[in-house]
N, C-alpha and C positions, 0 to 999 in steps of 0.2 A: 409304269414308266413308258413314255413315245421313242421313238427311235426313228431317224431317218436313212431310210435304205438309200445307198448312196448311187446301186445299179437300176434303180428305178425313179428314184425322186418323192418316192412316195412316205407318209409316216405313217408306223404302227404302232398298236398298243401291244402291251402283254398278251393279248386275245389276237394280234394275228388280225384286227380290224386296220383301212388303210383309208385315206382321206375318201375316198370311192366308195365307201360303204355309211357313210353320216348323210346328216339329211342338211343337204342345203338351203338356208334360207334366203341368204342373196348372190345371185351369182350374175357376173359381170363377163362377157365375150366381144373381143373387138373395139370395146368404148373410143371414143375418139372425140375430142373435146376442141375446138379451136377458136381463136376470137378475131377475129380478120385473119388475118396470115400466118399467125401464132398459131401454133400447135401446139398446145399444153398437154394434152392426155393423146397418147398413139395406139392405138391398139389394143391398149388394157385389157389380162385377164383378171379376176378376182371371184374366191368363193369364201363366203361367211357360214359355217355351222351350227346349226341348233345349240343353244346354251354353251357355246364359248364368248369369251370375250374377245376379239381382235380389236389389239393396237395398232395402225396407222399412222407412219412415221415418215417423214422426207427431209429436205431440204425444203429452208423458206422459199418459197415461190414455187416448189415443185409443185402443185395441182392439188393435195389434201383437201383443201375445201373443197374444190373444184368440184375434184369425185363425188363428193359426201351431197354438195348442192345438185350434180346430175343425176344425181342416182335417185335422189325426191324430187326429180322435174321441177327444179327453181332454176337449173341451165340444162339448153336444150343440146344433144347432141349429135352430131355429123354423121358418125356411123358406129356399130356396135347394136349389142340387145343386153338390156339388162332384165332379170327377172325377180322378183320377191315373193319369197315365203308360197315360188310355185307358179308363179301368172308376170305375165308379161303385159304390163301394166298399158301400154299402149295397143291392147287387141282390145283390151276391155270394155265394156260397156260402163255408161255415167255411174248406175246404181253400184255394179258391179267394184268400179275404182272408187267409189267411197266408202265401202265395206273394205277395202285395202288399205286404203289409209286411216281410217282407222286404229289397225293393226301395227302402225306405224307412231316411235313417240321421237319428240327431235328437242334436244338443246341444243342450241346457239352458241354460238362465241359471245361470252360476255353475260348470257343471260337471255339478250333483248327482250326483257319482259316490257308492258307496252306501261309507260312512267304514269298513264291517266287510271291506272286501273289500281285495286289493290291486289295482296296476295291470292286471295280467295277468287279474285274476279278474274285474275288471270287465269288461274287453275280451270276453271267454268268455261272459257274460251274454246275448248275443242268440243265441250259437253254441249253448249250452243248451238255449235257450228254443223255438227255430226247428229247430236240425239234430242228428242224434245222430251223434259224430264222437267219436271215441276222445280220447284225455288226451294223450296224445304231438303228435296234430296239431293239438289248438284250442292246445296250446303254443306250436307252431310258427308258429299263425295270427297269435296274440297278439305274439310277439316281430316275427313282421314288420311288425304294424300300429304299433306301439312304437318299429318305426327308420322305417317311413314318416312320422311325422307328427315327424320328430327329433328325438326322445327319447332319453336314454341305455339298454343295456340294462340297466343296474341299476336302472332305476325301475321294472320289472317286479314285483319284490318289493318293491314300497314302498306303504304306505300313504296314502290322500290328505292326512292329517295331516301329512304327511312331504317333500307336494310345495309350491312354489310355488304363485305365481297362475297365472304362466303354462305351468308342467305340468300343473297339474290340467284347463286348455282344452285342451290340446295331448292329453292321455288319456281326456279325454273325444272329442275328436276322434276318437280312435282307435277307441274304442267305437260312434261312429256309422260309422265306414268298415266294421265288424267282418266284416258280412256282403256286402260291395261294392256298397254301393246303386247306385240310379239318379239319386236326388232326397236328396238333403241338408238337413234343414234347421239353422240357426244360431241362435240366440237371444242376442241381444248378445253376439257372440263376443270383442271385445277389450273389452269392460265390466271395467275393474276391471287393465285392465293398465298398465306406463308405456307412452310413446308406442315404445319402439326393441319393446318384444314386440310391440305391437300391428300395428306394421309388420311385424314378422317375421312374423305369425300370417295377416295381409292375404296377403303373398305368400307364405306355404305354402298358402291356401287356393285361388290366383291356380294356385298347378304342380298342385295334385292335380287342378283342373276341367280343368287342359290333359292332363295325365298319363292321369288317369282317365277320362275324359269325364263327368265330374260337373254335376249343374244343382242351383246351388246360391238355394235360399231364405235370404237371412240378414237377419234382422230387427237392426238397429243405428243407434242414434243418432250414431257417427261418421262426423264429417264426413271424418277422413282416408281411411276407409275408401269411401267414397260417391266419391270422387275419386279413387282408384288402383284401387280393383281389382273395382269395379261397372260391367257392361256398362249395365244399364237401371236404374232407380228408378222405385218407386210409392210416392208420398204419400195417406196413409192421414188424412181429417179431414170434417167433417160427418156421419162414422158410413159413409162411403164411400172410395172410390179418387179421389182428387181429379184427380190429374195422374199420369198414367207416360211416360218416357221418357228419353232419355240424361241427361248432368247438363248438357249443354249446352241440352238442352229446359225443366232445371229451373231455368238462367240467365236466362233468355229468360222465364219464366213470372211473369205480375204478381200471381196467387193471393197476398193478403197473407201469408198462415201461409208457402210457399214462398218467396215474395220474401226474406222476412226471414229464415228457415234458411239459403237459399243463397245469400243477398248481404248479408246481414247482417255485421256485425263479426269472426266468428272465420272466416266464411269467406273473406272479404278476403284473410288472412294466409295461405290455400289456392292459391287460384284465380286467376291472374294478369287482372286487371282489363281485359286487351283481349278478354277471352274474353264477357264476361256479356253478352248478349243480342246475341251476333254471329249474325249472318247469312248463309246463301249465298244465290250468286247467284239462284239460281233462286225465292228469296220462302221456301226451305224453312228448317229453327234446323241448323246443322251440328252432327253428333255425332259424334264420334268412334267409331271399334268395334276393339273390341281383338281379336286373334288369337284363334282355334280352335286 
């Protein structure tokens, strides 16, 4: 069980280990995001750990993508240093940032798998792009990435026209695993699904961090998600990281905008009501930590 020392800020485990002692794979200082005169993102700190999951949560408009697209250099930013998995991607050399990205796998909001391609040809996209590997085995790659994230094999020659909602997450899934990243990111992954995929899709992503050892970044407004298969949460408001921490730290926490997310009305019907701003003994908010 984690606990948060509440005269330090910092979490522990039963071992006496504290956010200071994990290995960080992305850490964010200063970030500052703006689009003419807008200031979307101010000074952002954020740190992501080896084989946790963090959920990232805000208000609509608050900058969620935002973050997730500057942090992959798809938006550039004003000021701040981000670093991944150890390197600061803007020192780097050409070679050097394609062996980075690499290590990097990204779903999209919605998918965006590209409509001209099939399943299998999409999955191939980063094998193309990154490694030069014969036709027979980015085949081979494709149809295994296609039974890993449970797919049938015949959606391989299928078009995304051709798939569901929850195929086209589940292929684009597979697309980000293509090249075995490190760091995964998500962008409202069960957006747009019913509730039985969206839980299918939580614990397929729940076995491949345990399978793989995957640290998964998933930006998502679900609440069911945020309570099954989220190790830590950072709330994303004032143009900063307002609170991170378990979801029993996000119980416990009186920030109005959080209060109301996580003890609000639909999460009532979540979160068994002896939980929200329970206490251990020792003055610290108990969090639960799930398996490695």
């Amino acid at each position: 069980m984690n606990a948060l020392q509440p005269e330090t800020g910092e979490i522990r485990d039963d071992s006496g280990r504290n956010d200071r002692d994990r290995d960080v794979v992305l850490s964010a200082r200063g970030v500052t995001v703006s689009f003419g005169p807008k200031v979307v993102l101010d000074k952002l700190d954020l740190d992501i750990y080896r084989g946790e999951i963090l959920g990232f949560v805000g208000a609509s408009g608050a900058g969620k993508s935002v973050l997730m697209r500057t942090v992959l250099r798809l938006l550039p930013r004003q000021g701040g240093m981000i670093k991944i998995l150890g390197e600061d991607y803007d020192s780097l050399a050409e070679p050097e940032r394609n062996k980075l990205d690499m290590r990097l796998g990204v779903l999209f909001q919605q998918g965006a798998l590209f409509s001209s391609l099939t399943v299998k040809e999409n999955i191939q996209v980063p094998m193309r792009e990154y490694l030069d590997l014969p036709v027979p085995l980015m085949d081979e790659l494709a149809h295994l990435k296609i039974r890993m994230v449970g797919l049938a094999a015949d959606a391989a020659d299928k078009y995304p026209s051709e798939l569901s909602g929850g195929m086209i997450k589940r292929a684009a899934l597979a697309r980000a695993l293509a090249l075995d990243p490190d760091l995964v990111f998500l962008d409202e992954p069960t957006s747009g699904l019913d509730p039985i995929g969206a839980a299918e899709f939580d614990e397929l992503i729940a076995k491949l961090r345990d399978t793989l050892g995957l640290t998964v970044y998933m930006v998502t407004h679900d609440l069911d998600s945020l309570f099954s298969v989220c190790d830590r949460i950072a709330v994303l408001g004032k143009k900063r990281v307002l609170v991170e921490g378990t979801i029993d730290d996000m119980l416990a926490c009186d920030e109005p905008w959080v209060k109301s997310y996580f003890r609000g009305k639909r999460a009532r019907s979540i979160v068994p009501t002896d939980r929200v701003g329970h206490k251990t003994g020792n003055g610290g908010i108990a969090a639960p930590s799930r398996g490695k």
